[in-house]
N, C-alpha and C positions, 0 to 999 in steps of 0.2 A: 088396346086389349088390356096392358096390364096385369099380365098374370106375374111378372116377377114380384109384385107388390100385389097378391090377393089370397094372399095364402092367411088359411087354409083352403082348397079350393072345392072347388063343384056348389049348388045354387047355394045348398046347407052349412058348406062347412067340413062336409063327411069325406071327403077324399085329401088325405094328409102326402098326396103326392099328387105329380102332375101327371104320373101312368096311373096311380088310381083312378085319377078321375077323367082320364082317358078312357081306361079298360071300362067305369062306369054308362058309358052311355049309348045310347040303346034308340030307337026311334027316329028322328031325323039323321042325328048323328052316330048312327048303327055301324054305316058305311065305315067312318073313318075310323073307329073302334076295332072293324075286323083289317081294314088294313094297317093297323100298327102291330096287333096280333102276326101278321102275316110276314113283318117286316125282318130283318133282320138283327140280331143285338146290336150291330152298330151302328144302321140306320135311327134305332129308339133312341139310343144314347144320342143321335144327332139332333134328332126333332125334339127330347124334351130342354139340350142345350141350347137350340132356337127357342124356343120358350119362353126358358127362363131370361131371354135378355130384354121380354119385350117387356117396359115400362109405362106406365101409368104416362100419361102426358103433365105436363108441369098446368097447375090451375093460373090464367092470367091474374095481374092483382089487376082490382079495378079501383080506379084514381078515385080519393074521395072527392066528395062534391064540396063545391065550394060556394 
């Protein structure tokens, strides 16, 4: 996923947080939206701390050719 390295987030840019860009969205992801809404403060504070740990995966180097 990568979202602790994607900031700023949402497809644009436009969500300068990660409940912004939570509370943005709407259609598929509607569901998970009303359930953060729904959740408790310390819940949110928990899931966007999950979050932010998830890292970008390291790119392989690929060996030059010889």
């Amino acid at each position: 996923w990568g979202v602790r390295d994607s900031y700023p987030y949402w497809h644009d840019g436009r969500a300068l947080t990660l409940e912004d860009a939570i509370l943005m969205h709407g259609g598929e992801g509607e569901r998970a939206s009303v359930a953060y809404r729904q959740a408790n403060p310390e819940r949110r504070r928990q899931l966007i701390a999950f979050l932010e740990t998830l890292e970008a995966p390291q790119t392989a180097e690929v060996p030059e050719a010889q």
